[in-house]
C-alpha positions as CSV (number, residue, x, y, z in Angstrom):
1,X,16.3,-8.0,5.6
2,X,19.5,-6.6,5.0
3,X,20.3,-5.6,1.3
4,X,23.7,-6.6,0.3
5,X,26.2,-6.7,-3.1
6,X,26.6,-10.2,-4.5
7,X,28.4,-12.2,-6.8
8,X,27.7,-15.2,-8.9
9,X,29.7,-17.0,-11.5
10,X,26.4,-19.0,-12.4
11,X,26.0,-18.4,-16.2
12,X,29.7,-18.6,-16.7
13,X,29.8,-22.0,-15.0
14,X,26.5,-22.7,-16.8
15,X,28.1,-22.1,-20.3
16,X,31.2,-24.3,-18.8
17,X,29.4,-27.1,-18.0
18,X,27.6,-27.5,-21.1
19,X,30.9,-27.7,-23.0
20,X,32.4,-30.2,-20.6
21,X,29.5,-32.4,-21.1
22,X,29.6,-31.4,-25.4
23,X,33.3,-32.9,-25.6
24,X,33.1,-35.8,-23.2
25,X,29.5,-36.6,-25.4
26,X,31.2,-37.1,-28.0
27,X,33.2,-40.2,-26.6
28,X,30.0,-41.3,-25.1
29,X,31.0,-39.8,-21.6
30,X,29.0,-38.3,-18.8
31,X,30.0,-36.5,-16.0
32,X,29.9,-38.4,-12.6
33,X,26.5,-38.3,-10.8
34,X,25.8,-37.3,-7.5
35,X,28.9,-35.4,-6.0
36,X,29.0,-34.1,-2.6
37,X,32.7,-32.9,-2.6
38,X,34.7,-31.0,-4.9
39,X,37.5,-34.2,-4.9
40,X,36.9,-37.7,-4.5
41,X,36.8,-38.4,-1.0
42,X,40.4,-39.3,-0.4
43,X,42.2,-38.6,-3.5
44,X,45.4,-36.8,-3.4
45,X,47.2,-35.9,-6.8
46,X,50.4,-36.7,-5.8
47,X,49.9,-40.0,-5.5
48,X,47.5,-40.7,-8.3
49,X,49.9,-42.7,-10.8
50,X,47.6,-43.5,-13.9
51,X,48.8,-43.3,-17.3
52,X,50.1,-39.4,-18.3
53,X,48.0,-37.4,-20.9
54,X,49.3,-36.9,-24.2
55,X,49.0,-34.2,-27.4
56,X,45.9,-32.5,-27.4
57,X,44.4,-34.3,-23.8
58,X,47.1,-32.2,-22.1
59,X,46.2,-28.9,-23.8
60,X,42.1,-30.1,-22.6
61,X,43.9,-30.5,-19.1
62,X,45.1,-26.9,-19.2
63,X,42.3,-25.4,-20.8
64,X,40.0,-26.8,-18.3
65,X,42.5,-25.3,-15.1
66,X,42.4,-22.1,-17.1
67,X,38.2,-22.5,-16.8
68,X,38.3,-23.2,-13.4
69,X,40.6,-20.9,-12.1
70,X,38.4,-17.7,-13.6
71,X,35.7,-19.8,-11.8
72,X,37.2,-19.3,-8.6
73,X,38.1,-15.6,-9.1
74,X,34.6,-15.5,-9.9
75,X,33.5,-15.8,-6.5
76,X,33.9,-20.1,-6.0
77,X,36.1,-20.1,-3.1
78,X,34.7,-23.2,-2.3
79,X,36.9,-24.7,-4.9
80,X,40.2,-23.2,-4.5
81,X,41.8,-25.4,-2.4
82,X,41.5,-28.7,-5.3
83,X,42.2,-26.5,-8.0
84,X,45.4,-25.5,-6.3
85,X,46.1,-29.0,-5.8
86,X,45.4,-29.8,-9.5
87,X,47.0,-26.8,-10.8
88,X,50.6,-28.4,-10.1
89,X,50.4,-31.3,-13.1
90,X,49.8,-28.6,-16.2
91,X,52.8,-29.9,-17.7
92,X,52.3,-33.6,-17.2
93,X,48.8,-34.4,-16.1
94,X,47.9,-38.0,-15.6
95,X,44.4,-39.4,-16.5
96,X,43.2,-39.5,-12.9
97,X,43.9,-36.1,-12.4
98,X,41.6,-35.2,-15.6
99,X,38.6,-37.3,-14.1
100,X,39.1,-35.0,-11.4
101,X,38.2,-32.4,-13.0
102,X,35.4,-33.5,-14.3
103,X,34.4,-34.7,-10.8
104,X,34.8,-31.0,-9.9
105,X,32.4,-29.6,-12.9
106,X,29.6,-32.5,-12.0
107,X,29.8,-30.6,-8.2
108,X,29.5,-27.5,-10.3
109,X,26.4,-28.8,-11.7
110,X,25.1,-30.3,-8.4
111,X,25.8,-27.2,-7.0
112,X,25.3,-24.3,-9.0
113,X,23.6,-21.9,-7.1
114,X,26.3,-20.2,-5.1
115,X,26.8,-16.3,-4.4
116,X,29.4,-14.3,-2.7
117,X,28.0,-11.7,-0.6
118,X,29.6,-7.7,-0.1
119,X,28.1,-7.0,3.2
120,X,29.2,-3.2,4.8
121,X,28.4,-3.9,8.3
122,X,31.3,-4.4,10.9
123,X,32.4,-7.9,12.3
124,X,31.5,-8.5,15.8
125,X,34.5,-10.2,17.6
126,X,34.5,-11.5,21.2
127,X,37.0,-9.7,23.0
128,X,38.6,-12.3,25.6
129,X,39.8,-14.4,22.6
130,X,42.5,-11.7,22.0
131,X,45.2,-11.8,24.4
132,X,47.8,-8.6,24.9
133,X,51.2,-10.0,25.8
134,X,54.0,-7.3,26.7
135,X,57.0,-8.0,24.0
136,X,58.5,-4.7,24.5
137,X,61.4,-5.9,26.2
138,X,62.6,-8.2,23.5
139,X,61.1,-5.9,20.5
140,X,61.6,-2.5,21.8
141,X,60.6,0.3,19.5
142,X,58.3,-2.1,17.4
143,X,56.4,0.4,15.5
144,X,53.7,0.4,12.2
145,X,55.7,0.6,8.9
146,X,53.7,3.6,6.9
147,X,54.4,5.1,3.3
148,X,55.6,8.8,3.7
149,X,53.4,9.5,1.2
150,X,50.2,8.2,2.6
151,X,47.3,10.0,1.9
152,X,44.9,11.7,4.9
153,X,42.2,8.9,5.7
154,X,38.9,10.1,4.5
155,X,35.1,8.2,5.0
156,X,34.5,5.6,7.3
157,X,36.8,3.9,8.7
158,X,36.7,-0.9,8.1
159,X,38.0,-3.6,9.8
160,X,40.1,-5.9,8.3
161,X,39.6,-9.9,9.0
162,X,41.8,-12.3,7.9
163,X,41.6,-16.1,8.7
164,X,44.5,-18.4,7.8
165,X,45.2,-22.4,8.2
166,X,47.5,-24.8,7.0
167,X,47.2,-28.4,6.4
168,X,50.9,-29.6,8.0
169,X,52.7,-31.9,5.7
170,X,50.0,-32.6,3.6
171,X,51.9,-33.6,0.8
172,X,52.5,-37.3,0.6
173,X,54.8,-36.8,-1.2
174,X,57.1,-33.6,-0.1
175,X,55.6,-33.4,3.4
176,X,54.7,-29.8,2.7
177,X,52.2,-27.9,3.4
178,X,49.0,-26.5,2.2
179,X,48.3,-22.7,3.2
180,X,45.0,-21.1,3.1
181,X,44.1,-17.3,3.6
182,X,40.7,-15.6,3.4
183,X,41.2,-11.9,3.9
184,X,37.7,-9.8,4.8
185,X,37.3,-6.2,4.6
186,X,34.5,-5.2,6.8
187,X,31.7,-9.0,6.2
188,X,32.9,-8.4,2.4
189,X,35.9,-10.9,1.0
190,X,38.2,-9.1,-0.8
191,X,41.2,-12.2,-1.5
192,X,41.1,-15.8,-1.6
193,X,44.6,-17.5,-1.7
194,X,45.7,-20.9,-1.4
195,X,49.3,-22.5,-2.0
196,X,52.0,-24.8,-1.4
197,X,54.7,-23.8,0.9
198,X,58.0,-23.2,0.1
199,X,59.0,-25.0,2.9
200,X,59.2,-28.8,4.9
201,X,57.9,-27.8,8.4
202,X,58.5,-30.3,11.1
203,X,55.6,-29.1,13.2
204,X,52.1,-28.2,13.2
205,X,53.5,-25.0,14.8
206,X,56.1,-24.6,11.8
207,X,53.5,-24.6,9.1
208,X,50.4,-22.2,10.8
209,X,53.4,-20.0,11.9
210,X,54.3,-19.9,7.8
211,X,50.5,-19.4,7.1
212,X,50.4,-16.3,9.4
213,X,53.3,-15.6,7.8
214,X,52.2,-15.5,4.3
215,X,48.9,-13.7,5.3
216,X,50.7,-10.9,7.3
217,X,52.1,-10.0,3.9
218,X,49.3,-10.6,1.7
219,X,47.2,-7.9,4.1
220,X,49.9,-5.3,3.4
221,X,50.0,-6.1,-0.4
222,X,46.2,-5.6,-0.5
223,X,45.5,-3.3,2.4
224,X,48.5,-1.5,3.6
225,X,50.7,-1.7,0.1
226,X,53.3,-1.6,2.3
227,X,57.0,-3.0,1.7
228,X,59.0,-5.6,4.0
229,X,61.7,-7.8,3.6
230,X,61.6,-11.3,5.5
231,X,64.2,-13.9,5.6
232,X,63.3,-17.6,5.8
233,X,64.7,-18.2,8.9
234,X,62.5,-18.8,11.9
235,X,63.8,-16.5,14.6
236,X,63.7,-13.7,11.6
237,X,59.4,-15.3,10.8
238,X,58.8,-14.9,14.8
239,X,60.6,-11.3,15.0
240,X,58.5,-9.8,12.3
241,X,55.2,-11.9,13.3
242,X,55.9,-10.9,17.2
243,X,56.6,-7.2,15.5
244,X,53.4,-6.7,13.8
245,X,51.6,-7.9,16.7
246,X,53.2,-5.4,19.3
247,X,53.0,-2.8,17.0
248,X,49.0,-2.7,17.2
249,X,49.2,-3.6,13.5
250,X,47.9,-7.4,14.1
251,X,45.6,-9.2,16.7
252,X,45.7,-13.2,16.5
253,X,43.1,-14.8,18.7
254,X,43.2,-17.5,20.6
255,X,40.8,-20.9,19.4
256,X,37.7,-21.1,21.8
């Protein structure tokens, strides 16, 4: 068996979950039993409208995100997505949205044993799921954007994965969307992101185009470091999308 770098956040989550359970003891509280899912099946934030959190319940509130969120830099990308999602109501969090999170430390608890693994070895990709489409005609002299200064490429060379979705208008309440990047370097994650958009989309189209978007630039932030300046309009999205793509730079496969 193969021999691989791993992460855990166990014996910080560990450490967490004992306070949790110290504070809300001392009301008589437990943590909720039995959770399968990092969010109650079905809950959305935005349209939770219990009574807000006041004084020192809203600083809990924060301190718990601010818990959480190391958690998730810790390796828990299982959990970004709610966090995200809860992150929004720091300044006027609701009592619902505190259960919450101590719905998300009992599925700590229940499930407490996960790693994040660093494996070397290169991705094996089926070929006929990438198409080559001819867009020199309409984006003639498309070309890689490269430092001047860029060093000479020394060691083995990786492949960089990166796998991006979006949840189209998945706001109730602003009809945005939800976009969610995982970026591999070789079989070893190297960022985790998840966010709002900026924008309403009207399509499913709309909002994955934004998600490819938004991951295009987060692989030259983290891989390429890399500069580029893109306007919000769409024709100015497909141009640099369609750019990177003919330039060799990006490969987007088709689903199966």
């Amino acid at each position: 068996m193969k021999q691989v770098w791993a992460m855990s956040a166990k014996e910080y989550v560990k450490r967490a979950i004992q306070e949790v359970e110290r504070v809300l003891g001392e009301s008589g509280a437990f943590l909720p039993k039995r959770t399968e899912t990092p969010l109650s099946s079905g809950y959305r934030p935005e349209l939770d409208f219990s009574k807000e959190l006041e004084g020192q319940q809203i600083n809990y509130y924060q301190g718990l995100i601010g818990i959480l969120r190391w958690i998730v830099e810790l390796g828990r990308i299982d959990l970004i997505v709610p966090i995200s999602l809860l992150l929004r109501y720091l300044v006027s969090p609701r009592e619902g949205h505190l259960q919450q999170l101590f719905h998300i430390f009992a599925y700590l608890k229940q499930f407490n044993r996960s790693q994040l693994l660093f494996d070397d070895g290169e991705p094996d990709f089926a070929e006929h799921y990438f198409h080559i489409c001819d867009w020199a005609e309409y984006y003639p002299g498309a070309a890689e954007s490269m430092p001047l200064n860029v060093p000479e490429a020394l060691g083995h060379s990786v492949v960089t994965t990166c796998y991006c979705d979006a949840d189209h208008a998945g706001c109730k309440v602003t009809r945005r969307s939800q976009t969610g990047i995982i970026i591999y370097v070789n079989k070893a994650p190297v960022v985790w992101y998840s966010k709002r958009q900026n924008t309403v989309e009207s399509s499913t189209f709309g909002s994955e185009f934004i998600a490819l978007k938004t991951a295009i630039d987060q692989i030259e932030v983290y891989v390429t470091s890399s500069e580029c300046l893109v306007s919000q309009w769409m024709d100015q999205r497909v141009y640099f999308v369609i750019t990177k793509r003919w330039s060799g730079i990006q490969r987007t496969p088709s689903q199966p």
